[in-house]
One Martini backbone bead per residue (centre of mass of N, CA, C, O) as a GRO file, in nm:
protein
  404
    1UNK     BB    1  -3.336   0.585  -1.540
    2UNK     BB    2  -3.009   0.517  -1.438
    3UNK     BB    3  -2.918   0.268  -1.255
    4UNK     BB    4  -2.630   0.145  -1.041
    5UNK     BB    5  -2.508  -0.114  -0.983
    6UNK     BB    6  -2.276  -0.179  -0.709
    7UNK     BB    7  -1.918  -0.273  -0.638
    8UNK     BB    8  -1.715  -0.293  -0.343
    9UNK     BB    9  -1.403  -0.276  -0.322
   10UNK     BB   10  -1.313  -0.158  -0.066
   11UNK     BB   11  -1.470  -0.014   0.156
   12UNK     BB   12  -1.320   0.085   0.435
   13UNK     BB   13  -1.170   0.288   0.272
   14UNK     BB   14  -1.184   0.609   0.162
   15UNK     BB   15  -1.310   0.549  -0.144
   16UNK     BB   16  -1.528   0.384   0.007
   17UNK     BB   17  -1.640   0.587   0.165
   18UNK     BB   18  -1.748   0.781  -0.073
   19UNK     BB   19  -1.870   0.644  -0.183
   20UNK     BB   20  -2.113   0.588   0.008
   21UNK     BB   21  -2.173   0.921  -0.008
   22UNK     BB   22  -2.285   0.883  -0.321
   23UNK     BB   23  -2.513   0.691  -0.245
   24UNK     BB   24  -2.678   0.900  -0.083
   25UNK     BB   25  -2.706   1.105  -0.250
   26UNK     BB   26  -2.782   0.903  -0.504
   27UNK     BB   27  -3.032   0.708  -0.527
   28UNK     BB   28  -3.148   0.708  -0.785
   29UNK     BB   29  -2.816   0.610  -0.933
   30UNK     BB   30  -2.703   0.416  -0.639
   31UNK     BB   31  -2.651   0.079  -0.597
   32UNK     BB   32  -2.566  -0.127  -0.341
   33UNK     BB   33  -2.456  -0.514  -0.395
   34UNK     BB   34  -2.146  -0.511  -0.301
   35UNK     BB   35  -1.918  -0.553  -0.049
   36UNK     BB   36  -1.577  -0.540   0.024
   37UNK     BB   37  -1.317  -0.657   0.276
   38UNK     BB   38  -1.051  -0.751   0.448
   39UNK     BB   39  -1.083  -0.711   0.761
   40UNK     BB   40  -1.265  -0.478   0.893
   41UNK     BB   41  -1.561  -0.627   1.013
   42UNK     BB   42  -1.693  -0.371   1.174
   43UNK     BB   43  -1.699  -0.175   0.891
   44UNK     BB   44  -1.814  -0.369   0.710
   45UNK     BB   45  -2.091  -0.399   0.877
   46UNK     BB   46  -2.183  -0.067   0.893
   47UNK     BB   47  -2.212  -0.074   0.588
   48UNK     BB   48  -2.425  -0.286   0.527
   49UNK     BB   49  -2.630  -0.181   0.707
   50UNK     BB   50  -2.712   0.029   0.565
   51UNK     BB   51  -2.746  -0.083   0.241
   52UNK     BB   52  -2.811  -0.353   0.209
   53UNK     BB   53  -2.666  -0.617   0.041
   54UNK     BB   54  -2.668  -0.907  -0.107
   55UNK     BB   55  -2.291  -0.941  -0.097
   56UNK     BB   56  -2.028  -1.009   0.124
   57UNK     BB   57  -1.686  -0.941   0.192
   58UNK     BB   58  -1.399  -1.117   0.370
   59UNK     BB   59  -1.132  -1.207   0.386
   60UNK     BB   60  -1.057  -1.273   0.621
   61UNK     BB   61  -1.156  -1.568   0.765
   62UNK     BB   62  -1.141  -1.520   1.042
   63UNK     BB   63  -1.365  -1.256   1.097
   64UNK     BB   64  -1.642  -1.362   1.032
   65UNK     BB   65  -1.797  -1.386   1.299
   66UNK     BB   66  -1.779  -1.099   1.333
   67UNK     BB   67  -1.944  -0.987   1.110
   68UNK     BB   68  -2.207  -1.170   1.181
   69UNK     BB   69  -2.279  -1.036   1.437
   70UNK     BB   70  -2.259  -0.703   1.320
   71UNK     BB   71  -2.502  -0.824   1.191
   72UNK     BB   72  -2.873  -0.699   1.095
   73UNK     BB   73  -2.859  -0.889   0.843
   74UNK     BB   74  -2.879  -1.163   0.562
   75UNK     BB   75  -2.665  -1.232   0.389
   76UNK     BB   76  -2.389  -1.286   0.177
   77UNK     BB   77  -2.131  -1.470   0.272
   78UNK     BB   78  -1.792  -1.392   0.178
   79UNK     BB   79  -1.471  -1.541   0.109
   80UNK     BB   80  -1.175  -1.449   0.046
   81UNK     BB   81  -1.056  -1.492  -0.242
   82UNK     BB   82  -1.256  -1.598  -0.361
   83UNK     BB   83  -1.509  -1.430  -0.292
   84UNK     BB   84  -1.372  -1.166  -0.425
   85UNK     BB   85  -1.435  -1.292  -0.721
   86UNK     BB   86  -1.739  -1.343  -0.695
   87UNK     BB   87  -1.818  -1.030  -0.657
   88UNK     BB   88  -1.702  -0.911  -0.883
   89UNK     BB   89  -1.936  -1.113  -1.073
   90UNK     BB   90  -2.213  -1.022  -1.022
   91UNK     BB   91  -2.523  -1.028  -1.173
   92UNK     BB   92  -2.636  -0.780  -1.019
   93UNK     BB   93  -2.436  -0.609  -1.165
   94UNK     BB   94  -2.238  -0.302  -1.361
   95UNK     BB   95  -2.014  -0.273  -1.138
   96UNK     BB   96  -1.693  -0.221  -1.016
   97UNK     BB   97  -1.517  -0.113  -0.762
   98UNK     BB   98  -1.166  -0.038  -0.748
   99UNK     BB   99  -1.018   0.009  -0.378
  100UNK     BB  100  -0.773  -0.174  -0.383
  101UNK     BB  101  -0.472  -0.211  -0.243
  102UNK     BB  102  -0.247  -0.314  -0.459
  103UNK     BB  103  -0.251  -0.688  -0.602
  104UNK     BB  104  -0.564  -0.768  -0.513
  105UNK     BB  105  -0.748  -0.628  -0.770
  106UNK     BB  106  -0.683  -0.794  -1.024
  107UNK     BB  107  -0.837  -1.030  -1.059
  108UNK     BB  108  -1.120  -0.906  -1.008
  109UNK     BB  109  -1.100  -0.733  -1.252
  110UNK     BB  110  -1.091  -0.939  -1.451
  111UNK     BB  111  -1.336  -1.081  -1.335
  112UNK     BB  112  -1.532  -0.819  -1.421
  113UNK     BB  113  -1.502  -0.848  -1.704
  114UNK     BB  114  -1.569  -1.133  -1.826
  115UNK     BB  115  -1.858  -1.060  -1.678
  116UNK     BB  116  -1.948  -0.756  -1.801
  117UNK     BB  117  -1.819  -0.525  -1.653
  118UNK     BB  118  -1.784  -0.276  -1.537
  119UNK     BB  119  -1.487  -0.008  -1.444
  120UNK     BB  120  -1.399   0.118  -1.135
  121UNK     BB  121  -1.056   0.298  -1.107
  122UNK     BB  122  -0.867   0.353  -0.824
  123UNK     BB  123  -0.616   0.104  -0.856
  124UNK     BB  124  -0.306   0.165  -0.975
  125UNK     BB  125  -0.188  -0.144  -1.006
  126UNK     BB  126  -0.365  -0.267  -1.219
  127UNK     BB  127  -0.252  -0.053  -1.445
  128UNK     BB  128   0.058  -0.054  -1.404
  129UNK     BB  129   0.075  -0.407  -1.445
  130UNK     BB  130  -0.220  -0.455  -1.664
  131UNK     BB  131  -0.287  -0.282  -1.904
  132UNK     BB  132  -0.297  -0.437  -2.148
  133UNK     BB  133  -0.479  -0.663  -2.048
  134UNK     BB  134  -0.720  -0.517  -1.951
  135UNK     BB  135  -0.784  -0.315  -2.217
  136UNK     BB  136  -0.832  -0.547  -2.393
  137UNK     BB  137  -1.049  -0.670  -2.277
  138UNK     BB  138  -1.252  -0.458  -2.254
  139UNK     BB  139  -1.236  -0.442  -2.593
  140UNK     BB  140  -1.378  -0.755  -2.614
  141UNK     BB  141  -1.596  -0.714  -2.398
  142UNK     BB  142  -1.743  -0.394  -2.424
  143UNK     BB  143  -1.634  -0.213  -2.187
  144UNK     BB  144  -1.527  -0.056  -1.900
  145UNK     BB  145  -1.297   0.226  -1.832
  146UNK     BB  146  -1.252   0.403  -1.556
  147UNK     BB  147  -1.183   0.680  -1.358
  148UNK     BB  148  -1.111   0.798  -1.021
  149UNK     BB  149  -0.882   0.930  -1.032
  150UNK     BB  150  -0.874   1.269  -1.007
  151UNK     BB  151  -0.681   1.275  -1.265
  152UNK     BB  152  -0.817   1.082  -1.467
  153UNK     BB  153  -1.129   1.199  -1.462
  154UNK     BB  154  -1.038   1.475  -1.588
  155UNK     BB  155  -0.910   1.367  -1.859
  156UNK     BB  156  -1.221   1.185  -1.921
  157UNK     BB  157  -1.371   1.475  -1.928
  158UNK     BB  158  -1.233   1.647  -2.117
  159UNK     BB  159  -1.248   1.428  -2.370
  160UNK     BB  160  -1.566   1.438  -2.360
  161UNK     BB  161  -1.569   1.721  -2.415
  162UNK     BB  162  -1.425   1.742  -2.701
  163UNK     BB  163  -1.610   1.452  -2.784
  164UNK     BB  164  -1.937   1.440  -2.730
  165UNK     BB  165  -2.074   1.237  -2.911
  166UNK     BB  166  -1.929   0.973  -2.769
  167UNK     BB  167  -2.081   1.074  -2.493
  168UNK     BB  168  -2.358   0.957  -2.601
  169UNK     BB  169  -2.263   0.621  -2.721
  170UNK     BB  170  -2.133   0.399  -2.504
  171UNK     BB  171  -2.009   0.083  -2.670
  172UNK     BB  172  -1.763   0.074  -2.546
  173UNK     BB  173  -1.398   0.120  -2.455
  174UNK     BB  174  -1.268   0.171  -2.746
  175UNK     BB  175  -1.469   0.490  -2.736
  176UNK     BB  176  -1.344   0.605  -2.457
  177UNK     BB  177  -1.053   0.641  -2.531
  178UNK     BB  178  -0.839   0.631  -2.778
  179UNK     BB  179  -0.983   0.788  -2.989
  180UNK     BB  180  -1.007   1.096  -2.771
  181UNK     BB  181  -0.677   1.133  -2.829
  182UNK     BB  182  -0.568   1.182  -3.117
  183UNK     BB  183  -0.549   1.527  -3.046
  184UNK     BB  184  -0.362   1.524  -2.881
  185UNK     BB  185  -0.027   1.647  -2.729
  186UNK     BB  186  -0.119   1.647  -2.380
  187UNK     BB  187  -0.072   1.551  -2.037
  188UNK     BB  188  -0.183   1.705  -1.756
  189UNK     BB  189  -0.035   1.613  -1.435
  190UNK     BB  190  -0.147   1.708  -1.132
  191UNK     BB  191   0.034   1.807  -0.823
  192UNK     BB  192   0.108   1.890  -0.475
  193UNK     BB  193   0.384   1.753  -0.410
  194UNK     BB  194   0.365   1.754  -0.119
  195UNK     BB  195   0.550   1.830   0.222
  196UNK     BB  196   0.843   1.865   0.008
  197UNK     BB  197   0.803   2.105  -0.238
  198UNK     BB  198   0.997   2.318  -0.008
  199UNK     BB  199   1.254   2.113   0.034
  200UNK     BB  200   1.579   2.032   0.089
  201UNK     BB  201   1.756   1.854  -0.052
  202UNK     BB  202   1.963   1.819   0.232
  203UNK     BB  203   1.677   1.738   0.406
  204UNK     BB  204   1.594   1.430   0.322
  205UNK     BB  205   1.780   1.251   0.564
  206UNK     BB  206   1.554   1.391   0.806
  207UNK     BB  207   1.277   1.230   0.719
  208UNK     BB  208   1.017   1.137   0.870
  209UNK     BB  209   0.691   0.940   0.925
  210UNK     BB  210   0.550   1.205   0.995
  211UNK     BB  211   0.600   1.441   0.793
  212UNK     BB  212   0.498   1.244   0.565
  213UNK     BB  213   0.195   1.158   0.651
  214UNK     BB  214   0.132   1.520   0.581
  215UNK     BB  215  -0.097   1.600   0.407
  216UNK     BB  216  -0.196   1.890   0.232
  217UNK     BB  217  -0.496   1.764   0.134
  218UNK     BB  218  -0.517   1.489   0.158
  219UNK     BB  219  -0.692   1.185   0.310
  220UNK     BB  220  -0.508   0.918   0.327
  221UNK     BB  221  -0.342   0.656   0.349
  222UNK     BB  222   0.018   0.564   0.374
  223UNK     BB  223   0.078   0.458   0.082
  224UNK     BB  224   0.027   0.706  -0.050
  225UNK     BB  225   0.096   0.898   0.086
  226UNK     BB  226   0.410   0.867   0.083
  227UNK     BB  227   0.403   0.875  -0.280
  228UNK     BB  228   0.369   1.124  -0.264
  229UNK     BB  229   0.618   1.248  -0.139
  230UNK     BB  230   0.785   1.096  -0.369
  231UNK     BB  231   0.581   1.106  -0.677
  232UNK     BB  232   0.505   0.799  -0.720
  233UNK     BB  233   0.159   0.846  -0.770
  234UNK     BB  234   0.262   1.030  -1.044
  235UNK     BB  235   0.387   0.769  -1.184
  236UNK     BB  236   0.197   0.606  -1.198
  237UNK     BB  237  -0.023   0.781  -1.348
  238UNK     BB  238   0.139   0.796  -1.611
  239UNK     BB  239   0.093   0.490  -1.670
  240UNK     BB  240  -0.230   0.498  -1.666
  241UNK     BB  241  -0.265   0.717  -1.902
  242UNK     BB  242  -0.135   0.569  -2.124
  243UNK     BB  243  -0.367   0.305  -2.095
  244UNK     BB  244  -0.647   0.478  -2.072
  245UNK     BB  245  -0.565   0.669  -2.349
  246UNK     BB  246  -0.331   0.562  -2.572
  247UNK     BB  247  -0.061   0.720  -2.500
  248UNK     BB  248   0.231   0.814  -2.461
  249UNK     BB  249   0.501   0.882  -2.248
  250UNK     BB  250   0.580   1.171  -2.393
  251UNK     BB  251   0.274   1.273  -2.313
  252UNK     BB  252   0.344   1.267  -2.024
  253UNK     BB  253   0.266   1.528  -1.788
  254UNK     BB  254   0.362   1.709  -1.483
  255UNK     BB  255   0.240   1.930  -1.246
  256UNK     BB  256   0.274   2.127  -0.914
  257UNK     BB  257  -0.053   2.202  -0.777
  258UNK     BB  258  -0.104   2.303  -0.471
  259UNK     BB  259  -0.446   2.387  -0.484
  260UNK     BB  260  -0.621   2.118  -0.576
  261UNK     BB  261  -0.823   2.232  -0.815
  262UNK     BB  262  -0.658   2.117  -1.087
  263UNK     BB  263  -0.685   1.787  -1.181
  264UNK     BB  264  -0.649   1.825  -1.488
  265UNK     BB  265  -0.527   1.807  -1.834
  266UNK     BB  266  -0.560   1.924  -2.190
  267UNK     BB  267  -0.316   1.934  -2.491
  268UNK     BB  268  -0.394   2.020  -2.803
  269UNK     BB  269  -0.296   2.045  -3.121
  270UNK     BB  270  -0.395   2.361  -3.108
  271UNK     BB  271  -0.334   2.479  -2.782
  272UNK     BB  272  -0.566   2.378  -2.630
  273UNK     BB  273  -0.672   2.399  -2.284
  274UNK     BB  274  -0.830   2.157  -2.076
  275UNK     BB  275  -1.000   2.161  -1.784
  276UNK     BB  276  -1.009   2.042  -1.428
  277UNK     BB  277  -1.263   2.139  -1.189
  278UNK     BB  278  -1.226   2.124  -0.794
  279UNK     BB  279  -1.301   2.016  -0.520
  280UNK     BB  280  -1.116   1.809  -0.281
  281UNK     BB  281  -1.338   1.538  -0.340
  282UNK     BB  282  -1.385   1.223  -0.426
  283UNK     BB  283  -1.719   1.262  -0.517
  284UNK     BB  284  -1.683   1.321  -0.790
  285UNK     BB  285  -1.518   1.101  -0.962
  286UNK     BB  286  -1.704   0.877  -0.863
  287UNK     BB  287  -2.015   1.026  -0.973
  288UNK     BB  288  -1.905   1.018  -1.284
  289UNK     BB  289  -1.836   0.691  -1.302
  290UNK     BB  290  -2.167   0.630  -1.252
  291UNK     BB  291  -2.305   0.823  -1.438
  292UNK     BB  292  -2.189   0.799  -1.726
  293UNK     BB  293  -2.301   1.052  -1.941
  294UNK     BB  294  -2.404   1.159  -1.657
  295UNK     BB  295  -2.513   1.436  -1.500
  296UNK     BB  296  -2.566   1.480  -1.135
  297UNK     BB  297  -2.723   1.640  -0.881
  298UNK     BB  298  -2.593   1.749  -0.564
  299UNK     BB  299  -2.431   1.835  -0.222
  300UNK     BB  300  -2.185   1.935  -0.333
  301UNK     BB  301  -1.971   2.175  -0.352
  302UNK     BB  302  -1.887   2.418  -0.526
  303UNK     BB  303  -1.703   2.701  -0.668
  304UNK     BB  304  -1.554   2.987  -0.509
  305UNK     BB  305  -1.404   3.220  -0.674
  306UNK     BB  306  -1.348   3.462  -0.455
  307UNK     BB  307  -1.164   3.249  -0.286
  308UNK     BB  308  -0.960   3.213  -0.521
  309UNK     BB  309  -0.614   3.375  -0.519
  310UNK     BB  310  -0.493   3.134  -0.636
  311UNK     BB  311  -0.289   2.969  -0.899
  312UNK     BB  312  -0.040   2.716  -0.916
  313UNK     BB  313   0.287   2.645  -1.111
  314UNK     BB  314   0.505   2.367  -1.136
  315UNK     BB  315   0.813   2.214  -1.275
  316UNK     BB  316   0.957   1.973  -1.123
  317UNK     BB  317   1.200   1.809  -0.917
  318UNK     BB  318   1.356   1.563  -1.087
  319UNK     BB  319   1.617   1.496  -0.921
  320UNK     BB  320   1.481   1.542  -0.625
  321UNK     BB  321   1.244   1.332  -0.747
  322UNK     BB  322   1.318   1.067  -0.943
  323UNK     BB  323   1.034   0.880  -0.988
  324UNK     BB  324   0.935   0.986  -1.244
  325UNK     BB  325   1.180   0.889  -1.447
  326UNK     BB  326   1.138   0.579  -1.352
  327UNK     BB  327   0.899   0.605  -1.407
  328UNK     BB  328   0.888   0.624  -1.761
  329UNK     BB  329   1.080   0.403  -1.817
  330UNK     BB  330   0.885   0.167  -1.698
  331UNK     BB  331   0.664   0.287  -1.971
  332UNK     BB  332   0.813   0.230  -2.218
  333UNK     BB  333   0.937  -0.067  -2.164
  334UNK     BB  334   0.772  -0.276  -2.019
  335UNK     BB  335   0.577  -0.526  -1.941
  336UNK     BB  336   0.723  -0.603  -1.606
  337UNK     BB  337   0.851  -0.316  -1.479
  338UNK     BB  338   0.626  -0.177  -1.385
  339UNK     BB  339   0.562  -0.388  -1.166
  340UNK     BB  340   0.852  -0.387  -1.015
  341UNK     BB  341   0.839  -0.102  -0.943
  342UNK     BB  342   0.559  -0.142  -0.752
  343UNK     BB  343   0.692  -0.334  -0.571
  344UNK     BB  344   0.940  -0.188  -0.458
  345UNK     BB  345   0.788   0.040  -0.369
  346UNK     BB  346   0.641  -0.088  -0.128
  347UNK     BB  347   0.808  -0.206   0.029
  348UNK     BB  348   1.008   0.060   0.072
  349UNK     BB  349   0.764   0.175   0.243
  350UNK     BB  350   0.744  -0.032   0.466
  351UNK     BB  351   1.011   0.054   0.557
  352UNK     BB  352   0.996   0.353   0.637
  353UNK     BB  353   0.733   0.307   0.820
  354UNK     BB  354   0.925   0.075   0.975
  355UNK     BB  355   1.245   0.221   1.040
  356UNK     BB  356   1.447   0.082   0.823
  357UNK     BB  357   1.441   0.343   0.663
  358UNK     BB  358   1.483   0.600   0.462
  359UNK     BB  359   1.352   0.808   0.227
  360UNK     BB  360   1.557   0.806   0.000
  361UNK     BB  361   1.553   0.460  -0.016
  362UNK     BB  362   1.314   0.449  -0.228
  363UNK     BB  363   1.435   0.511  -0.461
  364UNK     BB  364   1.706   0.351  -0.470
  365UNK     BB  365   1.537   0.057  -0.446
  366UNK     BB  366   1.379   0.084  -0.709
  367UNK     BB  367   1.643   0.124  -0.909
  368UNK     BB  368   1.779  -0.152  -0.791
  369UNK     BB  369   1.592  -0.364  -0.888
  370UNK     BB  370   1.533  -0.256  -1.204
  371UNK     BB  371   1.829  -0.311  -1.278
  372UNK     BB  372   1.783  -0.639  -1.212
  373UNK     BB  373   1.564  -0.643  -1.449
  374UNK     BB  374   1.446  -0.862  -1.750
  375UNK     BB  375   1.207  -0.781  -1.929
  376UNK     BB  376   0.879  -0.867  -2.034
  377UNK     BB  377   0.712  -0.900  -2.330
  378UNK     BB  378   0.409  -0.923  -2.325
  379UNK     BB  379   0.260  -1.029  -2.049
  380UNK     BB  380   0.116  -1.233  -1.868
  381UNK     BB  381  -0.024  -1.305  -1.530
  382UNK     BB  382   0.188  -1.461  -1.452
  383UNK     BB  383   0.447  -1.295  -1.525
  384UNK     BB  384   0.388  -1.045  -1.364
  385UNK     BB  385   0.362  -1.209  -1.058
  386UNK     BB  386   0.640  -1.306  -1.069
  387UNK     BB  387   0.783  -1.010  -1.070
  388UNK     BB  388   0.643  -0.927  -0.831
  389UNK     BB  389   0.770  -1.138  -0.660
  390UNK     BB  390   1.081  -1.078  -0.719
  391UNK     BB  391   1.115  -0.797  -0.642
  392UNK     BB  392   1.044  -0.807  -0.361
  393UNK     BB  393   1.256  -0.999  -0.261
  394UNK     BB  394   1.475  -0.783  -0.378
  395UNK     BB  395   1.391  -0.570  -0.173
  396UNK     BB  396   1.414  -0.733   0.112
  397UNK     BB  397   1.751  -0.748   0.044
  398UNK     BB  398   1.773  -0.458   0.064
  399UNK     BB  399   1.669  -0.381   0.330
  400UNK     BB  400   1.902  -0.555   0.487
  401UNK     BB  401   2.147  -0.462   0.379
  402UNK     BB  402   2.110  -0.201   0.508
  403UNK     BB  403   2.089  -0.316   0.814
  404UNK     BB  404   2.376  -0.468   0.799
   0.00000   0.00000   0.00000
């Protein structure tokens, strides 16, 4: 029986929340050997503590004092970027399961890569930033590259599930992705909407801080719950599947699927489409990704088909919610613009959500830093953060602009 040791970046995230109830569940197919957080020293701490790993992380260098104190048994304790990059690198790890927000997880997810880990991908930054370059790693170093976003997972599931041979015999990154797409079709990405799947357009610049927080299904940290909000998640996953499947942009489309029951599909040469069903729960998603190319009875709830009384489906509202269009542009054209679409998009994030800008305003900004942005094709990893960099200082003049 195959266990994994698993390595959490993110840990005290819901991602890494999630892990870890998948690690309690399965244990004898999921060991955690090492887990990091950005600062929350008290929860990092308090989860150290239950799995008791040889190797923990905490980012923020200040708060080490405060998690030696939290801690009752002595790992080996690792601060920093340095240590954030050395954890991801654990010799006696098989997996690293990368749940950090933001452009924090890329040089980790690369460096866990270079170390002969296989990659369990929660953070679409990664993916969406440094695509070409990540999965190209992957198949030189004949890793995986997983998806745990449960939209990814559910596609990656449809595919090996139409290509069974393959997922008997796991020997490298592109076994798993690029041939098992050949027969695709389309690719079709679920979204339940957001909370505002059926407000009108002409009520968007009433849209406070507190209603898009309010996600009808998932419980989600504030920037992605806004993500979701403006469709800009869905977004990004469009880029995630370009690069994870190997499937251009033209195959990758959206449906509105309010609940959140049918976690996306894939439709083949043939007209036949394979879906993914499951209750809203990370832990189905996390625990395939880790257990992959074997199913493992868990305590998670089945389908109670007698409950559900309709599954609905509907077309995305292009005009009224930019994003897709967006990233569809930034993911055709390539290069730097993915990057700047989501840096972009951080920043005017951040600035909704503390009362900078309106709701509509990240539209806006993410659209106009990247009309001034001239694309780099095929950048190095120098390249991309540079583009990162450039982007955010561009959306931070823009949002000033708007308060000015």
């Amino acid at each position: 029986m195959n266990r994994k040791r698993v390595v959490i970046l993110g840990a005290t995230g819901s991602i890494g929340e999630s892990a870890l109830k998948v690690a309690r569940d399965i244990p004898d197919r999921m060991e955690i050997v090492g887990l990091a957080a950005k600062s929350n020293a008290q929860k990092l701490a308090a989860a150290a503590n239950e799995v008791r790993p040889t190797s923990i992380c905490l980012v923020d260098e200040s708060q080490v004092d405060v998690l030696r104190r939290a801690l009752d048994y002595k790992p080996r304790i690792l601060c920093g970027e340095a240590g954030l990059l050395e954890i991801a690198c654990l010799s006696n790890a098989d997996m690293v399961l990368v749940a950090i927000v933001g452009t924090g997880g890329l040089r980790p997810a690369l460096g866990a890569i270079q170390a002969g880990k296989d990659l369990a991908v929660a953070s679409k930054e990664i993916l969406v930033m440094a695509g070409e370059i990540v999965m190209r790693e992957a198949r030189n170093k004949r890793v995986h590259v997983l998806p745990v976003d449960s939209e990814h997972n559910a596609i990656f599931q449809c595919l090996v599930a139409q290509a069974s041979p393959l997922a008997k015999s796991p020997e490298g990154a592109s076994e798993t992705h690029t041939p098992l797409s050949r027969d695709v079709r389309r690719i079709l990405l679920t979204a339940s909407g957001g909370p505002f799947r059926e407000t009108s357009r002409k009520d968007f610049d009433s849209i406070t801080v507190e209603a898009a927080l309010k996600h009808p299904t998932w419980n989600m940290g504030p920037k992605i719950t806004i993500d979701s909000a403006t469709l800009f998640n869905k977004g990004l996953e469009m880029i995630e599947a370009h690069w994870l499947f190997g499937v251009e942009m033209q195959r990758v489309e959206v449906v509105i699927h309010p609940q959140s029951i049918v976690h996306s599909m894939v439709e083949f040469t043939d007209g036949s489409v394979l879906a993914q069903l499951s209750y809203s729960n990370m832990c189905f998603p996390i625990q395939y990704a880790v257990t992959w190319p074997d199913r493992v009875a868990n305590s998670l709830p089945p389908l109670d088909f007698s409950k559900l009384s309709k599954l609905e489906f509907y077309i995305p509202r292009y005009d009224d919610f930019p994003a897709l269009n967006l990233a569809r542009r930034a993911g055709e054209v390539g290069g730097t613009l993915p990057a700047v679409m989501n840096a972009a998009n951080e920043i005017a994030v951040a600035a909704f959500l503390d009362h900078e800008v309106r709701f509509t305003n990240i539209w806006d900004l993410v659209e106009r830093v990247m009309n001034q942005h001239t694309p780099v094709a095929h950048p190095d990893l120098d390249a991309i953060l540079a583009a990162d960099q450039w982007a955010r200082a561009q959306a931070r003049e823009c949002v000033e602009a708007l308060n000015g």
